[in-house]
C-alpha positions in Angstrom: 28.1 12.9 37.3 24.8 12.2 39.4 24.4 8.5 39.7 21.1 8.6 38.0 22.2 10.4 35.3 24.9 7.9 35.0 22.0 5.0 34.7 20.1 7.1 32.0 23.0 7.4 30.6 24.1 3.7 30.4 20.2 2.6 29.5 20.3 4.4 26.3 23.5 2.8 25.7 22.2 -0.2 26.0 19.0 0.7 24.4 21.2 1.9 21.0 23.3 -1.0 21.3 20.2 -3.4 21.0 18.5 -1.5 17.9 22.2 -1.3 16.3 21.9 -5.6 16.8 18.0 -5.4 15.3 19.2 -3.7 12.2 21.9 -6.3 12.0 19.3 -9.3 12.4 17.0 -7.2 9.9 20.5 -6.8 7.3 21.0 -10.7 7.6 17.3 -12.1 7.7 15.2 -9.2 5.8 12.9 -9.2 9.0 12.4 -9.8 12.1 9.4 -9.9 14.8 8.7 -8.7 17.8 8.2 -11.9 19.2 12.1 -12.3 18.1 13.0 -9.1 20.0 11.2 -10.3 23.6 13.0 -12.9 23.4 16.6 -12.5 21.7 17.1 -9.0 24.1 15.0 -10.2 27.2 12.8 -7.0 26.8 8.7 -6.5 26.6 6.5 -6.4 23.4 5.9 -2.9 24.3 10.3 -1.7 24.6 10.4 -4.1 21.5 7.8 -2.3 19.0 9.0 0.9 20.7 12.5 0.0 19.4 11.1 -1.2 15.8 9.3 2.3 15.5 12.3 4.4 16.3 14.0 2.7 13.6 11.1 3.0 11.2 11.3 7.0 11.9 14.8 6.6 11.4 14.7 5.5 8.0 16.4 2.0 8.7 13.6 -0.1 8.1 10.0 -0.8 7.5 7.2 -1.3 10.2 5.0 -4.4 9.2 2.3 -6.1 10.9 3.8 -8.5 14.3 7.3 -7.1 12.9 9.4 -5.0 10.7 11.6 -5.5 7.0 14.0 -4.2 5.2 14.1 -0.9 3.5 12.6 -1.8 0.0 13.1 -1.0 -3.3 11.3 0.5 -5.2 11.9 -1.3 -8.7 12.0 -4.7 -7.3 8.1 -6.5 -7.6 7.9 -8.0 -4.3 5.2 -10.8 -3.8 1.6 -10.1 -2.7 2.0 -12.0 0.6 5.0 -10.2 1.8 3.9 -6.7 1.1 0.5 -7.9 2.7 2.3 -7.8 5.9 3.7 -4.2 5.7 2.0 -0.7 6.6 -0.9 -3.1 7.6 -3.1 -0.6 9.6 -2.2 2.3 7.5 -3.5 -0.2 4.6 -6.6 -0.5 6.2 -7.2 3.1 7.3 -7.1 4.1 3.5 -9.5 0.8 2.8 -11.9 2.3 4.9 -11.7 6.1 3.3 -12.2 4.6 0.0 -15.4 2.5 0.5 -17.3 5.5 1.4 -16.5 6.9 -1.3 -18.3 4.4 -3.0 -22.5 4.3 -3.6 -24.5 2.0 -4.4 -25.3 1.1 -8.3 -21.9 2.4 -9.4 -19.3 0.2 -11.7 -15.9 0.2 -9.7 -12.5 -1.0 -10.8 -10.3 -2.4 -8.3 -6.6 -2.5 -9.3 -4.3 -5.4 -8.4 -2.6 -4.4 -4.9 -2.8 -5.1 -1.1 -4.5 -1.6 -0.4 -7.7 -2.3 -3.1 -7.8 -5.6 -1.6 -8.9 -3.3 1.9 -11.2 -1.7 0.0 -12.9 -5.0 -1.5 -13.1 -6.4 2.0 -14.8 -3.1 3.2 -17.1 -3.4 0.5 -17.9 -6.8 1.6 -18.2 -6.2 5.5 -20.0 -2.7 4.7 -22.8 -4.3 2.6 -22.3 -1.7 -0.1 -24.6 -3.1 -2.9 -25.3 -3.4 -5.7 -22.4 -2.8 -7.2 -20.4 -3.9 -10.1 -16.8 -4.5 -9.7 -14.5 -4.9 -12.0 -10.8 -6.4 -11.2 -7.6 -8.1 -12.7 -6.6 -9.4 -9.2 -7.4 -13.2 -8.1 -7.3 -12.1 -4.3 -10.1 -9.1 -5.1 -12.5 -11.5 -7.1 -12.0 -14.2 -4.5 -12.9 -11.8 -1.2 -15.9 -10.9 -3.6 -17.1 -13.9 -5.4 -19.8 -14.5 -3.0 -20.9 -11.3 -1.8 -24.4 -10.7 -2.2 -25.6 -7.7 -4.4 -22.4 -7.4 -6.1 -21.9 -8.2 -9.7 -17.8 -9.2 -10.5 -16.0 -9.1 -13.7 -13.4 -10.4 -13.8 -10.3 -9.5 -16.5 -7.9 -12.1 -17.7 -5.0 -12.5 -19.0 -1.4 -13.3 -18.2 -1.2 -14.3 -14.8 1.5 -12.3 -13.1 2.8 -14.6 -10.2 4.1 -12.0 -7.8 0.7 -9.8 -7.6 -1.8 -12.7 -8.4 -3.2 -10.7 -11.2 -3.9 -10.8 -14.9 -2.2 -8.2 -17.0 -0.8 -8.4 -20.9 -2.8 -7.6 -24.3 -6.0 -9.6 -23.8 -6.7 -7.7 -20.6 -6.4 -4.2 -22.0 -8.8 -5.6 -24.7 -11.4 -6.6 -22.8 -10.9 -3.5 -20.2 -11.6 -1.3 -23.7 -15.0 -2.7 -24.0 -15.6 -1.5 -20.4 -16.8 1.8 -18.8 -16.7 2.6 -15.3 -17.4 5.2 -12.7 -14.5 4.8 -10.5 -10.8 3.7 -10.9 -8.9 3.0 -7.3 -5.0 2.7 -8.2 -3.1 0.9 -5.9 0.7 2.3 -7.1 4.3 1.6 -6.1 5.8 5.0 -6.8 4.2 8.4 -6.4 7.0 10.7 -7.6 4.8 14.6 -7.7 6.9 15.8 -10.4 7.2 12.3 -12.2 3.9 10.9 -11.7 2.3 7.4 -10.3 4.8 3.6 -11.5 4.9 0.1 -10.6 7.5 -2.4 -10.5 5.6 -4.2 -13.8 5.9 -3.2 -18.0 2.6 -4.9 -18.4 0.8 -4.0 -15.2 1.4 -0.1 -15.9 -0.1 -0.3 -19.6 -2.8 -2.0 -17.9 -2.9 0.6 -15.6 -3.1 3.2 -18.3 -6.3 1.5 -19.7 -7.7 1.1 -16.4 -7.3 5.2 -16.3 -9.2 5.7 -19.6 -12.3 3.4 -18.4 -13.0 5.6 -15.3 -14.8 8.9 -15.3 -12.6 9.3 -12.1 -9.2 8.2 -10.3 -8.8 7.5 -7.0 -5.4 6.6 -5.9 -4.7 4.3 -3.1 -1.1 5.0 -1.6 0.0 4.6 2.3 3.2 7.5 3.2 6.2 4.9 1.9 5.0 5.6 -1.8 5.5 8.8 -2.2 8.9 10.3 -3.3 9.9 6.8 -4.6 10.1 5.9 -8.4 9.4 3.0 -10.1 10.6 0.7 -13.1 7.6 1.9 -15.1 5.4 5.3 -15.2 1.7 4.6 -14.8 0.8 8.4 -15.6 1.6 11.9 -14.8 -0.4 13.5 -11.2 -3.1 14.4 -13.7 -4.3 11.4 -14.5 -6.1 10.9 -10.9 -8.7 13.4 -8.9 -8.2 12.1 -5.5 -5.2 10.5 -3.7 -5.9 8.6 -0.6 -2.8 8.2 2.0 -2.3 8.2 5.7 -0.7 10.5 8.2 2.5 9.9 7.8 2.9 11.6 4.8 4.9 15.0 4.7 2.6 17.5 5.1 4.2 19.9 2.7 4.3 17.2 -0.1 0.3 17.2 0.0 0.0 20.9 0.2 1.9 20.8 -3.1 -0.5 18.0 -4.4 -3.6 20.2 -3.3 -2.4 23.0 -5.2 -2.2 21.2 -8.3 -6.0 20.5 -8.1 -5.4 16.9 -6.5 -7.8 16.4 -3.6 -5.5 14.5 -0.7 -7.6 12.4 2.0 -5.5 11.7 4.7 -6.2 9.3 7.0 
């Protein structure tokens, strides 16, 4: 054998080697940073997130912002400061799409979630006003609470720890009394022949209210979403008009969405 096919060789050795020993840090600790990488395996930020990404195509674990996680599951409710932390720029990207969907005067619900709370702080940094928003999350009404030209309403409830949102009977009651022009669902699950879930009992009769307030349903899902199933069904596809997700997702997957009359943004 040529000597340097002997050293490419014995690089992506090593190279396999080291990934093999940042799924074993990831199995152990549940994460890990690139900051770790540099400087557990001596190599640069950019071999590190390099290493982290062919994981993530892999299936083996879950980019996040500065890092990556564990593969999670779907039925578990993981808290809203961990899950802030993962798919972070695709997050944003879909933030971004679903302001401009938005126009001045309208009434707007914002669902509990880490992807409306991108939308709220485009709302905010895009001057979109006026506007009334209406939201069970403590995060949303807090990035909003001092925005000028929007009006908040804000639902309570049972304060569900894990999500910093109010969900349970007296929400759905006061949600009844309420009309609004635009629902965007933030969902755990988007299952195409089972329909949107979430980790929560309460939250996803919630949900189901939130759906009958809205003349229309935006959905707010990055690529990790979809094929995955939840503890509790939200609604079937045809409860929402739009679904907004980012390239990653399977490009046959939204064809089949399309074709059920679902318009998919993909950004």
């Amino acid at each position: 054998m040529e000597p340097v096919a002997t050293e490419i060789k014995r690089n992506r050795l090593l190279s396999e080697e080291r990934r093999r020993k940042i799924q074993e840090v990831i199995e152990q600790d549940g994460r890990i940073t690139v900051e770790e990488i540099v400087g557990k395996f001596k190599v640069s930020a950019v071999t590190a997130r390099a290493d982290l990404d062919i994981l993530s195509d892999r299936g083996d674990l879950v980019r996040s912002h500065g890092g990556a996680v564990r593969q999670l599951n779907p039925v578990v409710d993981y808290p809203l400061r961990f899950k802030e932390t993962i798919h972070h720029a695709e997050k944003v990207r879909i933030g971004h799409a679903a302001a401009q969907l938005i126009k001045p005067n309208q009434t707007i619900i914002l669902d509990s979630g880490t992807t409306t709370a991108q939308i709220a702080r485009q709302i905010k940094t895009a001057r979109i006003q006026p506007l009334t928003i209406i939201t069970n999350a403590l995060n949303i009404a807090y990035e909003l609470a001092e925005t000028e030209g929007v009006s908040l309403i804000m639902i309570g409830g049972i304060l569900r720890h894990a999500s910093s949102s109010f969900v349970g009977p007296q929400a759905e009651r006061m949600l009844q009394d309420l009309h609004a022009d635009e629902l965007f669902l933030a969902v755990d699950g988007l299952d195409p022949d089972e329909g949107f879930s979430t980790p929560d009992i309460l939250e996803a009769q919630l949900n189901k209210v939130m759906i009958r307030a809205a003349n229309e349903v935006t959905v707010v899902a990055d690529a990790s979403k979809f094929g995955r199933r939840s503890l509790s069904l939200i609604g079937k596809m045809d409860c929402a008009q739009r679904i907004i997700t980012d390239n990653r997702v399977d490009g046959g997957v939204a064809a089949k969405l399309r074709e059920r009359g679902l318009e998919v943004i993909v950004v």
